[in-house]
C-alpha positions, -999 to 999 in steps of 0.1 A, spaced: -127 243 325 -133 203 331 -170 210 320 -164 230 286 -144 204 275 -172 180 284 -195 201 267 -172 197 236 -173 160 233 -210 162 234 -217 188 210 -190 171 186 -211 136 191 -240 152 188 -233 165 154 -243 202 168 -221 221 144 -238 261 158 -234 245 194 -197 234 188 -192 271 177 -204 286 210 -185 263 227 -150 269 213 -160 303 217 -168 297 258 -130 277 255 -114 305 240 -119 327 267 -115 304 295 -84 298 280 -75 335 279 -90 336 314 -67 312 332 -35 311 343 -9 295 323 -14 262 339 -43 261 339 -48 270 303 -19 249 287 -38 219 304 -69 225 291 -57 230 256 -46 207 255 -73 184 261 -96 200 244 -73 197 211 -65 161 215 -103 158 213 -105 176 187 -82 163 161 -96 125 173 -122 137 158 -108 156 127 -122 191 133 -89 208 120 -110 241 115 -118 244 154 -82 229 158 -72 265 147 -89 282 167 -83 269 201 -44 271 192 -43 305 186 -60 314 215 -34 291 231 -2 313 212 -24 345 226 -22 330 262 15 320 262 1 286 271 19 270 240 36 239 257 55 216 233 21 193 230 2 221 220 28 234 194 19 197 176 -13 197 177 -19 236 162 12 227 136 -10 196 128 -42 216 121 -24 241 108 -8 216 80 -42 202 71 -50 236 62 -22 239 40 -2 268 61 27 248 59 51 275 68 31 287 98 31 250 108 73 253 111 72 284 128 52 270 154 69 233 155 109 258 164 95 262 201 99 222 203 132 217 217 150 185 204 151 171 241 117 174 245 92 146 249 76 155 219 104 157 197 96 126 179 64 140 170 75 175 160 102 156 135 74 136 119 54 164 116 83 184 96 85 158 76 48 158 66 48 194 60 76 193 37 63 160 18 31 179 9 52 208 -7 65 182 -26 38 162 -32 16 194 -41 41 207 -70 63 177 -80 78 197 -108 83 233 -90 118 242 -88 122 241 -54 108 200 -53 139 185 -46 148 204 -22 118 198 -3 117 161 -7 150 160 6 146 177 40 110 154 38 135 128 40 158 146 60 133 149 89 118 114 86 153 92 86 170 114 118 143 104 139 142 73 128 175 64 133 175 77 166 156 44 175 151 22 146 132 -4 166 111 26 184 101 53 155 91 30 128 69 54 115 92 77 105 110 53 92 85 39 67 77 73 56 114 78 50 117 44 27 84 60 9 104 91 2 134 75 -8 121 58 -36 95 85 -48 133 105 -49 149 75 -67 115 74 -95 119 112 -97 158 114 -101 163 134 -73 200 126 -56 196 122 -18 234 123 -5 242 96 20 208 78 22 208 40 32 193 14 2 156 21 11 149 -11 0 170 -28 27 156 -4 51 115 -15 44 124 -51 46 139 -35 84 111 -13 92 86 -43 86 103 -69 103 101 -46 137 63 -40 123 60 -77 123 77 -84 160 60 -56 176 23 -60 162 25 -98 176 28 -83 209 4 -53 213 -19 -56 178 -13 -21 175 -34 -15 144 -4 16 130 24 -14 135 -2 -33 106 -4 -1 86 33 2 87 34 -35 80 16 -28 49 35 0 38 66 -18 42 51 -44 17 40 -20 -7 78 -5 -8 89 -41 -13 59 -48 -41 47 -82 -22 15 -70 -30 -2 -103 -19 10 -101 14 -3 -64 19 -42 -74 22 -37 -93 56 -25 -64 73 -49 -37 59 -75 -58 74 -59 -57 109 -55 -20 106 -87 -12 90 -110 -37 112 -101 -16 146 -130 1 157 -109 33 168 -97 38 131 -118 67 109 -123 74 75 -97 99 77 -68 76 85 -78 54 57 -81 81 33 -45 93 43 -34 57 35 -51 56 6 -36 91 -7 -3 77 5 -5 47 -19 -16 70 -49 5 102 -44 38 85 -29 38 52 -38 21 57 -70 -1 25 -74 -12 20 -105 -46 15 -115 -36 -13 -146 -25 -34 -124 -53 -54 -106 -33 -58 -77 -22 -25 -72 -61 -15 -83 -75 -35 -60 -58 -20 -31 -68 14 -35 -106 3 -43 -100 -22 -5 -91 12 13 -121 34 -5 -143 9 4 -134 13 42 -137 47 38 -170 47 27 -179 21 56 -165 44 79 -171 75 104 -167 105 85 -152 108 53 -163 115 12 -152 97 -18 -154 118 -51 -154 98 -83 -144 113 -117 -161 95 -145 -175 65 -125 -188 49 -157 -153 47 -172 -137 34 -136 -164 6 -136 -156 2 -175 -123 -6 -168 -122 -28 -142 -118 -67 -158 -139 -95 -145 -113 -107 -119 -135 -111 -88 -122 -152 -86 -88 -139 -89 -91 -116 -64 -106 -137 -39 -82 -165 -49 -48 -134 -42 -60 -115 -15 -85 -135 5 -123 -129 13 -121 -96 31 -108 -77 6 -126 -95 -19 -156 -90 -4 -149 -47 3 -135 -48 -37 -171 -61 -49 -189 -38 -21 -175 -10 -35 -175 -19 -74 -211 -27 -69 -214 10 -58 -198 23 -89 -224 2 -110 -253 21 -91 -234 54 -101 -234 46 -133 -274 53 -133 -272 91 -116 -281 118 -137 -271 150 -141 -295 178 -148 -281 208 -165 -289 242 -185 -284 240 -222 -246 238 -220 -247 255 -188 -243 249 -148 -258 217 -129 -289 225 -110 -298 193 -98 -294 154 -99 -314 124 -110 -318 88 -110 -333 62 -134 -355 35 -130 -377 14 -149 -412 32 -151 -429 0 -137 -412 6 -106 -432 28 -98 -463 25 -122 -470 -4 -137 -486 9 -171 -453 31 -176 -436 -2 -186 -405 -14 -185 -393 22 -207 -364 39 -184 -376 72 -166 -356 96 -149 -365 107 -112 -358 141 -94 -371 165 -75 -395 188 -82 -380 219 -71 -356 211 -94 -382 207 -128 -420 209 -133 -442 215 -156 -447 255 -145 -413 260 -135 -424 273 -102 -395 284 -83 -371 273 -81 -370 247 -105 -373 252 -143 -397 242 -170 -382 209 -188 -381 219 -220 -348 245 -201 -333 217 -190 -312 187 -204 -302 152 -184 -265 140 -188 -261 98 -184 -229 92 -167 -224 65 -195 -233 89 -225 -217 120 -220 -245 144 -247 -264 161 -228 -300 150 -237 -337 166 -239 -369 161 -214 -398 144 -236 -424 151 -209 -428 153 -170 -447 116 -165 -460 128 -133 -450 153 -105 -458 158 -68 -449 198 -52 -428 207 -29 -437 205 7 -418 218 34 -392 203 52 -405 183 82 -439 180 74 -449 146 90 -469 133 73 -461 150 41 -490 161 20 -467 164 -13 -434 140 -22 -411 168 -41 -409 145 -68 -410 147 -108 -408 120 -131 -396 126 -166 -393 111 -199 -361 118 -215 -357 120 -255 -333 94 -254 -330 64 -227 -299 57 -215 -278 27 -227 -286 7 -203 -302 -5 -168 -294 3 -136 -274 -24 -118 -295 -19 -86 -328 -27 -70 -355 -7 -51 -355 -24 -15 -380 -45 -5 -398 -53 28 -391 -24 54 -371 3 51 -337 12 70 -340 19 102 -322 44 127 -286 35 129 -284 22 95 -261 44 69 -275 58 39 -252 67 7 -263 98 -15 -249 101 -48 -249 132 -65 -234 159 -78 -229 182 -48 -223 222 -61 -220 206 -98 -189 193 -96 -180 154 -99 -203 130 -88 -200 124 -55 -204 95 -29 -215 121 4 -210 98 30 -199 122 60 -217 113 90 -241 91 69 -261 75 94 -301 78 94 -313 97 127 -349 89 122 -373 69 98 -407 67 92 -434 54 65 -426 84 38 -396 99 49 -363 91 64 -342 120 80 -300 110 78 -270 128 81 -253 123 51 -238 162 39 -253 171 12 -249 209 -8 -266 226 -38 -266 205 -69 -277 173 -46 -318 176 -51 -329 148 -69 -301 124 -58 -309 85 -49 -304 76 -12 -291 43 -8 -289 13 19 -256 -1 25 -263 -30 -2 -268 -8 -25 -306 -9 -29 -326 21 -41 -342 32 -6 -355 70 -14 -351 105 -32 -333 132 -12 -357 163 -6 -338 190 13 -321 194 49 -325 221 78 -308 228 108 -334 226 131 -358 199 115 -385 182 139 -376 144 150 -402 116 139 -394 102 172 -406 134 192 -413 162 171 -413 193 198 -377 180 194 -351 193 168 -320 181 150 -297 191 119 -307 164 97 -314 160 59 -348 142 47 -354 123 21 -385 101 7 -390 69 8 -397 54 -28 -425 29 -13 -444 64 -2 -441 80 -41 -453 47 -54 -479 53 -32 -484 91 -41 -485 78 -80 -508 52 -77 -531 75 -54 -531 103 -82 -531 77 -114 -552 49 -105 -543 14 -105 
């Protein structure tokens, strides 16, 4: 048993998704294999590993084989009502947190997790008839505990002050509650006392939270640093703060302090392990946001300064992607645009649009599409505009070719340039190496444009190509790769599941590959002279 769940830690490290399939698979009947014991003890290691890791779908899984195998021990109930929460089967998640008895060492745990299950009923259809009842056993859930050990459960205590005043903006009557106000200023002076002993990085998130409930939003930077700066903390948890500020608390984008918050805790998510930012309308959130960087610095300190501009800076470079579209019709691809003399010096310093070219050529070999079937839509001018010409295009070559004959790339020369230039630069010098992250901005399945940023660090890199992990679905061809400055490193190609290392290619690995733009500057030269 020991060794499967080995095996699952290195599969899940290895970011083998088929392999962590077989394995769960392998777990599942051990599980149903063992005795009781035997299979209650490996469940539960084997789902504390898993939700470390956020893999809520294998979560699933491995707790129904536990239910199936009478192995569901109050520790395990948790963990599959978790997973099962994250899914949204919030009444299944109930069901399974009644076997927790209220003496049990988990009970804390199952009580918090009641509580979450009925906030996000709430917090999923505010106005339903049924919201205020939900928000109130939310509450309900969150204060008992709480108040079994105020000093202890601080937690559910700040979760409780969050829902107490979400209750008190929404006019829902919550009989008997304490003044929530009085009870953040509580819950954050045990945060306080208690991180100075053990620098627990959740007693500096509760910290925080407490602040936010009190609206000292000048004193909440300093402790989202100390929670967000711990090494064991992933994109997830700061996402779930993050959604916590927005969908509780509210935060409101007007106000730079409360703006400036969110935009600290989406810039550590996109610095993080695993994780995606979507961004509606990037143009108009950069449009919007004043010139404030001295005041910021001056509030909140350098750190968040710093992670504020980071992340602004990345919704310039948005500001350039391109979508390409049918005539008033779907999104079959993404772009970028450059100056032409980027990449050929007699193009000038006339804005160009770069994709891939399996997404348009000339022919409209499949499966791209001739450009005159095709429009490009600037983030910053919403019409959807025609393609003059393709400039210059390089085929398709397959995936993994090293060194690629072709570069899968097609320049084009839109009708109308966009308004203006794109607030980034091509890298210089070399390019990123293995280790490094890469951001890919796009439009993945042709919905809102997308940071993908999952896993985003570069497995391999050579002269043309670069091979990364970043996610990336249909709609993504033709999207800019990024370094983590925000220079213009590459154009995204394609990905495969079993694609053959630059390091040692009899070896494989799921990886995406993209080109590096010094090797099309080279391709363009090579076919257009100097």
């Amino acid at each position: 048993m020991t060794d499967v769940v080995s095996r699952l830690v290195d599969a899940i490290d290895a970011h083998d998704d088929e392999r962590l399939r077989n394995i769960v698979g392998d777990l599942v009947g051990a599980i149903l294999d063992a005795d009781t014991t035997t299979a209650a003890t490996t469940t539960t290691d084997a789902l504390r590993i898993l939700r470390a890791r956020r893999r809520f779908g294998e979560m699933l899984t491995v707790g129904d084989a536990a239910a199936r195998a009478g192995s569901m021990t109050s520790t395990v109930s948790c963990f599959y009502a978790q997973a099962l929460i994250e899914h949204g089967h919030t009444e299944a998640a109930l069901r399974v947190l009644e076997v927790v008895s209220d003496h049990d060492v988990a009970a804390g745990e199952r009580d918090g997790l009641v509580g979450r299950a009925f906030k996000q009923r709430y917090v999923d259809a505010p106005g339903s008839p049924t919201a205020p009842a939900q928000l109130r056993r939310a509450i309900a859930a969150y204060l008992t505990r709480h108040l079994v050990a105020p000093r202890r459960n601080l937690w559910h205590g700040v979760n409780a002050v969050a829902l107490l005043a979400r209750a008190e903006r929404a006019g829902v009557d919550v009989a008997g509650a304490p003044d929530w106000r009085g009870l953040a200023a509580s819950v954050l002076a045990s945060a306080t006392e208690r991180y100075e002993g053990s620098s627990d990085p959740w007693d500096a998130a509760i910290a925080a939270e407490s602040l936010v409930a009190l609206r000292q939003f000048r004193e909440v930077a300093p402790w989202l640093t100390r929670y967000t700066n711990t090494a064991t903390n992933s994109a997830f948890e700061f996402a779930s703060t993050q959604r916590q500020f927005r969908e509780v608390w509210e935060l409101d984008d007007r106000d730079p302090e409360q703006r400036a918050l969110l935009e600290f805790l989406t810039a550590r998510v996109l610095r993080a392990e695993g994780g995606q930012v979507t961004v509606s309308r990037p143009a108009a959130a950069a449009a919007v946001v004043a010139d404030d960087a001295a005041y910021l610095e001056g509030v909140f300190g350098d750190d968040l300064y710093r992670s504020v501009r980071w992340y602004r800076a990345g919704l310039e470079a948005s500001k350039s992607v391109v979508r390409v579209v049918r005539p008033l019709g779907a999104t079959v691809g993404t772009g970028f645009v450059v100056p032409g003399e980027w990449l050929y010096g007699p193009w000038g310093p006339s804005l160009v649009v770069v994709t891939n070219f399996h997404v348009t050529n000339r022919a409209g070999a499949h499966p791209g599409r001739p450009p005159e079937q095709l429009r490009v839509v600037y983030e910053d001018q919403p019409p959807e505009v025609a393609i003059e010409s393709i400039l210059w295009e390089s085929p398709f070559c397959g995936v993994g070719t090293n060194p690629p004959p072709t570069v899968d790339t097609a320049v084009l020369k839109p009708a109308k340039a966009p308004a203006s230039m794109p607030s980034y630069l091509v890298r210089d010098g070399a390019g990123p190496g293995v280790g490094d992250r890469l951001y890919v901005i796009g439009y993945p399945l042709g919905q809102d444009l997308s940071f993908s940023l999952q896993d985003n660090k570069i497995v391999g890199s050579g002269n043309e190509v670069v091979h990364y992990r970043s996610p990336t679905r249909p709609g993504s061809s033709g999207s800019p790769l990024f370094d983590g400055e925000w220079h213009l490193v590459g154009l995204h190609h394609a990905g495969k599941e079993d694609l053959a290392r630059l390091d040692d290619p009899d070896q494989t690995y799921a990886a995406n590959e993209g080109f590096q733009i010094a090797a099309i500057r080279s391709a363009i030269y090579r076919d257009l002279g100097a």
